[in-house]
N, C-alpha and C positions, 0 to 999 in steps of 0.2 A: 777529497778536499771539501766537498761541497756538504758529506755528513758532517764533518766536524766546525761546520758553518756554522750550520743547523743548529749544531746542540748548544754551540755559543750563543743564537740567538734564543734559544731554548730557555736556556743559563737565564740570560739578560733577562729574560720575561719575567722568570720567576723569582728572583733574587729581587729585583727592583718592585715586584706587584708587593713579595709580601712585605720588604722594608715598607711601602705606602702602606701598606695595613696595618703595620705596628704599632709606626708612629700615627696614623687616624686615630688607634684605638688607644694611645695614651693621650692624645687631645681630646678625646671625647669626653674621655674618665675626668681629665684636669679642668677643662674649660666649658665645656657644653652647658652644664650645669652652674648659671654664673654666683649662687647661691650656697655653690657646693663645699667651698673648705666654709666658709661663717657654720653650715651646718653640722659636719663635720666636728668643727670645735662646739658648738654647742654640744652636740649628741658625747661628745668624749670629755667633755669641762675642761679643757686643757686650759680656760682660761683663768684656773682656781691655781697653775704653777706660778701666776704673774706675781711679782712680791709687792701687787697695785692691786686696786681695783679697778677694772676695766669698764666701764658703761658699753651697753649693747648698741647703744652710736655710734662708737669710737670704733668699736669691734666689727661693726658692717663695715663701717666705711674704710677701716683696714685690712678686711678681707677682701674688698672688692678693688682696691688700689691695687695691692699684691695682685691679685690674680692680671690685671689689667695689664699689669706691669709685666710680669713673666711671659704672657703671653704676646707679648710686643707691641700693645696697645696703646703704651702710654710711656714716654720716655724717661720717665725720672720716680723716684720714691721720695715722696714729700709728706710722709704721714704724720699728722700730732693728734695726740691725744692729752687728756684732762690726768694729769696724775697729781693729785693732792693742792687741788685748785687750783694749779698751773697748767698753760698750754705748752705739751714738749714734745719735743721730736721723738718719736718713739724707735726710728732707728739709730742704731750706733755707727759708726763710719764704716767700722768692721766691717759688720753684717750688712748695710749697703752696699758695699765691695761683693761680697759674695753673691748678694743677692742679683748684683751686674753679671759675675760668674754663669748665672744659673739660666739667667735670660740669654745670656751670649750661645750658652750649651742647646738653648732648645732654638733658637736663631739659628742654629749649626744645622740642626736636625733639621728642621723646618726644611733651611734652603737644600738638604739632600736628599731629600721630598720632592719636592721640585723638579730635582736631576732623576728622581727617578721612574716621576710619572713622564717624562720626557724618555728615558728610553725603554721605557714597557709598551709607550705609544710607538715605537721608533721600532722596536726586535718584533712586536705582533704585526706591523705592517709587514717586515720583512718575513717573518714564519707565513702570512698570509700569501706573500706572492710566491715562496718557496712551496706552496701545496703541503706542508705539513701537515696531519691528524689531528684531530683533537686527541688523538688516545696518545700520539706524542707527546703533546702540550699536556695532557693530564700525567701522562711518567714522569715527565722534567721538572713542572712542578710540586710533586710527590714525593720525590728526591731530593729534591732541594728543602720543603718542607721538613723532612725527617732529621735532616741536619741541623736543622734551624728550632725543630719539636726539641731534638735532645739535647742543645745546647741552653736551651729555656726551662729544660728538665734539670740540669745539674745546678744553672741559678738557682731554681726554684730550693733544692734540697740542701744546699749550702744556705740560701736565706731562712728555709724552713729551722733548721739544725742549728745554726748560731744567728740572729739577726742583727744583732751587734756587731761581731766581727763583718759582715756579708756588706752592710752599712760603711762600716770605715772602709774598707776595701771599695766600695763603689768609689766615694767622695777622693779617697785616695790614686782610681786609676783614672776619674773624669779632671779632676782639677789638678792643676800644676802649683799648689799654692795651699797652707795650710790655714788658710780665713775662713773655711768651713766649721773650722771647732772652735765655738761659739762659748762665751758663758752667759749662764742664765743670768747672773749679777749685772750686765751692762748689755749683753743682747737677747732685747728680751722676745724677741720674734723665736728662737729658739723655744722657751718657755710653753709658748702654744702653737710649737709642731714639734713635737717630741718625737721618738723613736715609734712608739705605738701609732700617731696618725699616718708617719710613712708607712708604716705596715700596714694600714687598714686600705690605705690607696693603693700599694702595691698589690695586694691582692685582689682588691678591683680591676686593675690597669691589667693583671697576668688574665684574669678568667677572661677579659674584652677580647685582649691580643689572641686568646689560643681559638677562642670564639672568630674572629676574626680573619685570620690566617685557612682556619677548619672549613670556612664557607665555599671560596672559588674550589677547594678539592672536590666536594661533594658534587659543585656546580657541574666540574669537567667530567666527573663520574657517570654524571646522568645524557650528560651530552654527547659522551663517548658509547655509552652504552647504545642512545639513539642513533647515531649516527653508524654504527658497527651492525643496528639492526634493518636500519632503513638499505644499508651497502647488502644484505644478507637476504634483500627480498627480488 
C-alpha cells in the first residue's frame, strides 16, 4: 500500500511541476516582454491589414492595453484610436467579448498554477519524509514527461501540417461560444493578429515549454547519478 502511495505522490510531483512549467513558459513568451506584440506587429506589418491608418501612438498604447488586459492587470478594454480625425473606440463589442473569453481562459490557468505549485510543495514534502530516491523522483518524472513530450509532439504536427484547421480546432475546444470568428470589417484587432502572428508565438511559446519541462530531467539526472555515486563509495 505504501508503494502505490509513493508513486501517487510521485505522479503529483511531476504532473503538477511540469503544468507550473508550461504555463511559466507561455507567460514568459506573452508577458515578460512588455514590448513584445507592438514588436511583433511592427517586425510582421500586420498593421498595413488595418482598412486605417494606424499612428505608432495609438499602436503602443494598444498594444500595451491588451497585453495589460489579458494578463489580468487591468480590468476593462477602453482603447480609441484617431481613424480619419475621429477619436473611436477601436474595439467592437464582439471582439471585447472575446477578448473577456481569452483573459478568463488564462485567469483559469493562472489560478491552476497556484493549485499546483501547492501540491508539488505538498507530494515533495511527502516523498521527502517517505525516504524516496532521487533516482525515483527522476523515473516518475521521466514518465510523466514522455507523455506529456508526445502529446506536444502530435500538437506540434497536426499545427505543423494544417495550421488553420489546428487553429479553429483550438478556439473551438477552448471557447463555448463562437465570438472568436471575428471580421476584419468591424473587428479590427483581428486585422493585426492574423493567423501568421499566432504562429510565430506559438513557436516561440512550444521551444520555451520543451526547453522548460527538459531542464528539472537533466537536473534529477545529474543528482541521481551523484547520489548513486556518493551511495557507491
Amino acid at each position: 500500500m505504501s508503494k502505490k502511495i509513493n508513486k501517487l505522490y510521485l505522479f503529483l510531483f511531476s504532473i503538477s511541476l511540469i503544468y507550473f512549467l508550461l504555463f511559466a513558459a507561455f507567460y514568459l513568451i506573452c508577458f515578460f516582454d512588455k514590448n513584445g506584440l507592438y514588436k511583433l506587429i511592427i517586425n510582421m506589418k500586420t498593421y498595413n491589414n488595418l482598412p486605417f491608418e494606424l499612428s505608432d501612438f495609438d499602436l503602443k498604447n494598444l498594444c500595451a492595453e491588451l497585453m495589460e488586459y489579458i494578463s489580468l492587470k487591468i480590468p476593462f478594454l477602453e482603447t480609441k484610436v484617431t481613424i480619419n480625425g475621429v477619436l473611436t473606440d477601436f474595439y467592437s463589442i464582439r471582439s471585447k467579448v472575446h477578448m473577456g473569453d481569452v483573459r478568463n481562459l488564462i485567469m483559469m490557468f493562472r489560478n491552476g498554477c497556484f493549485v499546483a505549485i501547492v501540491i508539488c510543495i505538498y507530494s515533495l514534502f511527502k516523498i521527502k519524509n517517505s525516504q524516496i530516491s532521487i533516482n525515483d523522483l527522476k523515473n516518475s518524472y521521466i514518465k510523466t514527461l514522455l507523455i506529456i513530450f508526445s502529446a506536444i509532439c502530435i500538437i506540434i504536427i497536426i499545427a505543423v501540417t494544417n495550421f488553420s484547421f489546428f487553429f479553429t480546432k483550438f478556439h473551438e475546444i477552448l471557447f463555448t461560444n463562437d465570438l472568436w470568428l471575428l471580421d476584419p470589417n468591424t473587428d479590427y484587432i483581428i486585422c493585426l493578429l492574423p493567423e501568421e502572428l499566432f504562429m510565430t508565438y506559438g513557436i516561440r511559446i512550444v521551444i520555451t515549454m520543451i526547453i522548460a519541462i527538459l531542464l528539472p530531467a537533466l537536473c534529477l539526472q545529474f543528482l541521481s547519478k551523484t547520489q548513486l555515486h556518493q551511495e557507491a563509495k
